[in-house]
N, C-alpha and C positions, 0 to 999 in steps of 0.2 A: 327151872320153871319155864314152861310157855310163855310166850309174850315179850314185850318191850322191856331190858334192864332198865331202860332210863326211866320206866313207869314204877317198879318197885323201890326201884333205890328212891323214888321222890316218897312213896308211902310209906320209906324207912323211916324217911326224915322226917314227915309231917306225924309219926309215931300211929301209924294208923293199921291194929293189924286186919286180918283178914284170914277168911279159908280159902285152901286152894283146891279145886277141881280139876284134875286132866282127864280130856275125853276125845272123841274120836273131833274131826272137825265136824261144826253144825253150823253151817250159814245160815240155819233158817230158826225159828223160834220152835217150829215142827220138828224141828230134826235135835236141837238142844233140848226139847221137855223130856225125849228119852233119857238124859244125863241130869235132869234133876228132879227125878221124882221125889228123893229120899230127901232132898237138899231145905232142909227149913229156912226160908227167904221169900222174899217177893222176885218171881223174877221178870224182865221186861223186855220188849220190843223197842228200837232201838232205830228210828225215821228219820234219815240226812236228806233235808229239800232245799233247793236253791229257788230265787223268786224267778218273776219270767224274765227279768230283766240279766238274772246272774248275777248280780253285783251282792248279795245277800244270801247267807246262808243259815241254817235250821238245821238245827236237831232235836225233834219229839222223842221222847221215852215214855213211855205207858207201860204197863202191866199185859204181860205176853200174852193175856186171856183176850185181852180188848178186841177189837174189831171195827178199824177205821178203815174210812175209804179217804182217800184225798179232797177230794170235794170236799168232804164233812170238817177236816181238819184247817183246808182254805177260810171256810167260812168260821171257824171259832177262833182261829188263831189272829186274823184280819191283817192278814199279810198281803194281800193280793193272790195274785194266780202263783199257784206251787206247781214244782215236779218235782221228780226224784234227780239229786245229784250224780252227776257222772261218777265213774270209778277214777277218773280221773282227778275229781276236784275233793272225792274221799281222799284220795292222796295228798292233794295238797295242802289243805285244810285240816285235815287227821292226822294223815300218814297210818291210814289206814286202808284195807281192800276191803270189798262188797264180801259181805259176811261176817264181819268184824267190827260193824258202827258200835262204839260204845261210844258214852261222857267218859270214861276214864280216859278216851282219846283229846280230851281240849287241853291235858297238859300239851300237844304237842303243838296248836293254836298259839303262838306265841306273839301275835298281834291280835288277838281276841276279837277272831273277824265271826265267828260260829255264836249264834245265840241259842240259848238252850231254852226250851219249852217243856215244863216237867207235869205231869198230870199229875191234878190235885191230889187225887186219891192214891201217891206214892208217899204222901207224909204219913200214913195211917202203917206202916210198914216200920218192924223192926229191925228187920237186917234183908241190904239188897243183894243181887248180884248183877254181874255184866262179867263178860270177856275183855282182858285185857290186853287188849287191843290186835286180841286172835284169839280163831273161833276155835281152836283146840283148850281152851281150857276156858274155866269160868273162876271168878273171884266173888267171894261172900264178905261182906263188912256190915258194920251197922250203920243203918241209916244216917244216923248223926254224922258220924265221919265220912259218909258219902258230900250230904252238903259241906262237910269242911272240904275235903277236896276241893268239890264247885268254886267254893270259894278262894280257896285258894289259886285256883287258875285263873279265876277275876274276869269269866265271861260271865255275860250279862242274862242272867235267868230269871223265869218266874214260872209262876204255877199259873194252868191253865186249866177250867173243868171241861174235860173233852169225856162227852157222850158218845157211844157206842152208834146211837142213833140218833138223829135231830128232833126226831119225835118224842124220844127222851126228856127234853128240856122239861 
């Protein structure tokens, strides 16, 4: 299988199964919806920001239809000023590259410096998917066992309603 052993042998352990998808590589959510048309799940976008300072790191997940701008995401999240994290600091903080942000990556977080920000409207989802932790393949579980994971890697998350638009509210 594609991706990190040390990521399945954990899902072996935590008894959490899953389906497996191999597909060509998709760094982008554009380029993965071609590999999940048939695939019954939610699937999601996947946003590593660091604050302006860099001492603080972020990861948004929303539903790959969504359509944020940074701005928009600054102001709901009330983080201060965001950008996007280097491929550098995907690395270190993941141990992931640009095309491959998932949360299945915070098992590798093992000072649980990454907070995670999950759009509300992912609790309404039966079963997710993400790449684990590369963009040639994708993983399907149920949502339950998605927050056991989270939970289990013991970063610190919460759900956030993140509109499309601010005019939204």
């Amino acid at each position: 299988m594609n991706g990190n052993p040390a990521l399945y042998t954990l899902l072996e352990e935590l008894q959490i199964d899953f389906d497996y998808y191999a597909h060509p590589a998709a760094p982008t959510v554009e380029e993965a919806a071609k590999y999940w048309k048939d695939v019954d799940a939610t699937h999601c976008k996947n946003l590593f920001f660091r604050n302006h300072k860099g001492d603080k790191h972020y990861l948004v997940v929303l539903g790959y239809t969504r359509r944020m701008d940074i701005h928009s995401i600054e102001r709901q999240l009330h983080q201060g000023k965001l950008s996007f994290a280097s491929p550098q600091r995907m690395s270190k903080y993941l141990n992931v590259s640009p095309g491959s942000v998932t949360p299945l990556a915070l098992f590798n977080d093992s000072e649980r410096h990454v907070r995670l920000f999950l759009d509300d409207n992912l609790q309404n989802s039966r079963r997710i998917s993400f790449h684990p932790c590369i963009n040639t393949a994708s993983l399907v579980m149920d949502y339950t066992d998605f927050i056991r994971f989270i939970e289990h890697c013991g970063n610190e998350y919460e759900y956030v309603h993140l509109y499309d638009n601010l005019n939204d509210e």
